[in-house]
N, C-alpha and C positions, 0 to 999 in steps of 0.2 A: 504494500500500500504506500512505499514513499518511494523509495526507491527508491525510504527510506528504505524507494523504489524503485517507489518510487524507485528504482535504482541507480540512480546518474551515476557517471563515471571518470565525467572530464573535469579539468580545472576551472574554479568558479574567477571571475575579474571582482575586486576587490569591491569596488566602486559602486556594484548593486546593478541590480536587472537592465540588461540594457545600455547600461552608461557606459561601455567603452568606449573612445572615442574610434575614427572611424579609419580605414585599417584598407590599403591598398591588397587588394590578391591577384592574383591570375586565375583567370577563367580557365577549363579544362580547352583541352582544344590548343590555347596558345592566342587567345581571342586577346580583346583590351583586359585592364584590369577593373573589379569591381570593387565597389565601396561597399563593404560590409553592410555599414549603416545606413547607407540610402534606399534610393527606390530598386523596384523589382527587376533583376538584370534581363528577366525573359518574360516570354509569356506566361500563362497563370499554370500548364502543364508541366515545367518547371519550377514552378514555386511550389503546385502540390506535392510532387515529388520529392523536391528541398526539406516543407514539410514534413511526410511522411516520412524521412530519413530523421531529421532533429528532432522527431519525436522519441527518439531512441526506442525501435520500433519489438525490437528481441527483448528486453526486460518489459517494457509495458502489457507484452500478449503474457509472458511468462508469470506477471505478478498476477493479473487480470484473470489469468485461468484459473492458478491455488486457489485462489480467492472464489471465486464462482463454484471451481470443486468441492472447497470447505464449506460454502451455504449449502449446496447441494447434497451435500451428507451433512451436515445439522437439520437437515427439513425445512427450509426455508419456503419450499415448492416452486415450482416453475417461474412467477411470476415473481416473485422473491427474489429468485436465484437469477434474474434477469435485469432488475432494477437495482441489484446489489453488482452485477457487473459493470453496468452501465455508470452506476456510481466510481466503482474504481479504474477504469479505463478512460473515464472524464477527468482525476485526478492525474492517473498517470498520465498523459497526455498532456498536463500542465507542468507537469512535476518537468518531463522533459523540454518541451520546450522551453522554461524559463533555465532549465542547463545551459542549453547551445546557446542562448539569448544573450545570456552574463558571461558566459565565455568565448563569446566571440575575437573581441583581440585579443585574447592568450593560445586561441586554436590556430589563427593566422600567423601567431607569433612563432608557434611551434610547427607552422608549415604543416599541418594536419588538414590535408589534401583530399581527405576522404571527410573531414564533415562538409555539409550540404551549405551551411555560410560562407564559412571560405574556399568552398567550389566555386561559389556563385550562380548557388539553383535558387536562395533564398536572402531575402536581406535578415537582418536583426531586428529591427524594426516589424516585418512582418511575424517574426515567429514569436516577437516577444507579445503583439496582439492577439497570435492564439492563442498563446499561453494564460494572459489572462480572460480572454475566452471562456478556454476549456474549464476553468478555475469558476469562472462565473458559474457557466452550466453546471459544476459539483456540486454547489452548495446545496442546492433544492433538490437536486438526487440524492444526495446523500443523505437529507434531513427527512426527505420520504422513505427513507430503508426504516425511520424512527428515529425519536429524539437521544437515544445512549448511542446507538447503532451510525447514526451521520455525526454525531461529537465526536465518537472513537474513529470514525474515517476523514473528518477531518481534523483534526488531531496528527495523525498519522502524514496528510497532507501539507498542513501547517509546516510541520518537521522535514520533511523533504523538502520544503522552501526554504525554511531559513537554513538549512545544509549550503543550498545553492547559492546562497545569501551573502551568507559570512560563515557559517562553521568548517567549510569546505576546508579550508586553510587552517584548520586550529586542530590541537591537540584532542577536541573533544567533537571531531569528523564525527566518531563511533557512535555519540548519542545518538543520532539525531536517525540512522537507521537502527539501532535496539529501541527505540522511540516508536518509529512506523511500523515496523515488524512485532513488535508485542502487541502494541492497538489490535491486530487482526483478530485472536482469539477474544478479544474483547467485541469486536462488530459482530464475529459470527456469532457469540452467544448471546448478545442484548438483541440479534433479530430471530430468536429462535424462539417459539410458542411457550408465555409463561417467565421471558427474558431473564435468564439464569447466569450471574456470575459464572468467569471464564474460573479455569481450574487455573491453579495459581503454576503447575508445572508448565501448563502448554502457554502459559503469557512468557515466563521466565526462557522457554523453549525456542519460541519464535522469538526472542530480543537474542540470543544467541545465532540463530540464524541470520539476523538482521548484520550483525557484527561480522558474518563469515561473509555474506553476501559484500558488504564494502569491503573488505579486505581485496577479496574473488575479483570485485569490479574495477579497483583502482589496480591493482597489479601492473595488467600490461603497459600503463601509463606512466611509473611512479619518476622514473628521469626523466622523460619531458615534464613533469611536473613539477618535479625538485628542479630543473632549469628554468622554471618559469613563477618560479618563485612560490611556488605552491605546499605550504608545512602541515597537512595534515595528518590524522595516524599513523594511517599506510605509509605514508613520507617518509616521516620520523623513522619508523623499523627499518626502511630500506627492504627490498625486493626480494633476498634471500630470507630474511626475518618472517614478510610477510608469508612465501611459501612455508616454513616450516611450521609457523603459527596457526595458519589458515585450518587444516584438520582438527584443530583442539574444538574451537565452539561449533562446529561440525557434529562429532562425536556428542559433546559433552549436550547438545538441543538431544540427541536422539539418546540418551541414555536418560534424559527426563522423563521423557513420551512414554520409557519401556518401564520403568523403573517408577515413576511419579501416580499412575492410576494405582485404586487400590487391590489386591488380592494378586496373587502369583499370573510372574509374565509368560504370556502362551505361546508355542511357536511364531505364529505369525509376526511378535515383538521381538521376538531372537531376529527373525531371517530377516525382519525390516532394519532393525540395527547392523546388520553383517554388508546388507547392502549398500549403505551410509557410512560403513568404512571402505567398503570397496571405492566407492566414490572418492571419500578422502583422498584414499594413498592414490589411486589414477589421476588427480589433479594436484596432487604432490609430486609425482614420479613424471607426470609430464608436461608441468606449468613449467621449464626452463625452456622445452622446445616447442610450445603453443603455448601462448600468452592468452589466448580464451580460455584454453581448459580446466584453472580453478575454478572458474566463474559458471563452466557447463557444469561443474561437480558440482557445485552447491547447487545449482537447482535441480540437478538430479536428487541430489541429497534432500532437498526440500519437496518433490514429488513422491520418493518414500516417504517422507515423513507423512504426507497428506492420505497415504494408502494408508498407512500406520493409524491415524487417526479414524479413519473409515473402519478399521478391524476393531478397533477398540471403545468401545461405548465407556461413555465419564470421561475421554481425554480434554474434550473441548469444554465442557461446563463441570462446575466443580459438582454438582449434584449427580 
């Protein structure tokens, strides 16, 4: 849900949404060069496109899914489970675009050629207007999912912005996804029949995953971004810290899930935990030669965990 989701991944500009100043690039091709900040370099079939891409498109379907899967096994019913996605993929969608929005000249600065601003599919200006867009359309979805149910999604929301804000850069990166990431057992059980406190293991559980998931997502970035001036968690450990790190709140979310419900854990909690190290160690053993592949293990890790939850009745609500 942020990405704390939300997941953003790239380096925030200091100076808040938007305000970079405005930052010469090269068009793909070898065209003129564009102004970040200005008007729309193309027609509007590249600016969708632009879009679509700055919306950091692989975390937003991936949070947006757990999420819809987790109402969908707490009982939320169909129409539930549709107003509860549309809530979180209206966030996530803001969550990223106001990413790419604020870091616009630190992307150009770092010659990162592959986001959709400093391609010049999309201005900053424009993304930063979906961004609050999409943020606008939240509010009301998410306050119709119910009153505990849209505070804990925005909440969640909230925290992925001000990530993108200012905490992006600080030592306390990590909040602000164990912030959005715990929110979640909190949505799914304030919209479930009877609105039941989340179980205290699976809040502690998803704020652990929250923290693997930033770890995962900053990774392949962490020197262009310690060159760019960027001192957040990840930063600070440095790249080799982060991979060996990265399996502990991995492991340590899915030994809550097995461990935290009460009465003796059944196979299904054995082979769900076995799977969730297997993920570990294959985004440990091959995050030095694919720079995505911690970031696929945790949401692999995070997809067990959701089957995990579906086997197990009382993980999600404390009752």
């Amino acid at each position: 849900m942020t990405g704390s989701g939300a997941l953003p991944d790239e380096t925030a500009a200091e100076t808040g949404l938007g305000a970079a100043a405005p930052v010469r690039c090269a068009r793909p091709g070898g065209t003129a060069p564009a102004d970040v900040a200005g008007e729309p370099p193309a027609g509007p079939s590249r600016t969708v496109a632009g879009l679509a891409l700055a919306c950091h498109p692989g975390p937003a379907a991936a949070v947006t899914a757990l999420v819809a899967a987790l109402v969908a096994l707490a009982g939320w019913g169909p129409a539930g489970t549709a107003l509860a996605a549309l809530a979180v993929l209206t966030g996530q969608l803001s969550v990223g675009w106001c990413n790419d929005a604020v870091d616009a000249a630190r992307d150009a600065a770092a010659a990162r050629a592959a986001k959709p601003i400093v391609a010049g599919l999309v201005t900053a200006r424009t993304v930063r207007a979906a961004a609050f867009a999409a943020l606008a359309a939240c509010v009301p979805i998410s306050l119709a999912c119910g009153a505990v149910a849209g505070a804990a999604h925005l909440f969640a929301v909230a925290a992925a912005w001000a990530y993108n804000l200012w905490l992006k850069g600080t030592a306390a990166s990590w909040a602000t996804y164990a912030a959005g990431f715990g929110a979640v057992p909190v949505f799914v059980a304030a919209g479930m029949p009877g609105g039941l406190p989340p179980a205290w293991w699976a809040v502690l559980a998803a704020a652990l995953l929250g923290c693997a998931a930033h770890l995962a997502n900053v990774l392949p970035d962490i020197e262009a971004d310690v060159a760019t001036g960027v001192r957040g968690w990840p930063q600070r450990l440095g790249a080799a810290r982060v991979r060996a790190v990265l399996p502990l709140p991995l492991l340590a979310a899915s030994v809550l899930l097995v461990a935290g419900p009460p009465g003796p854990a059944g196979p299904a909690r054995w082979l769900a935990l076995a799977g969730v190290a297997a993920c570990a160690a294959a985004g440990l053993l091959l995050g030095r030669r694919v720079p995505r592949a911690p970031f696929v293990a945790a949401i692999g890790a995070a997809g067990i965990d959701v089957l995990l939850l579906a086997a197990t009745p009382g993980v999600v609500t404390a009752g």
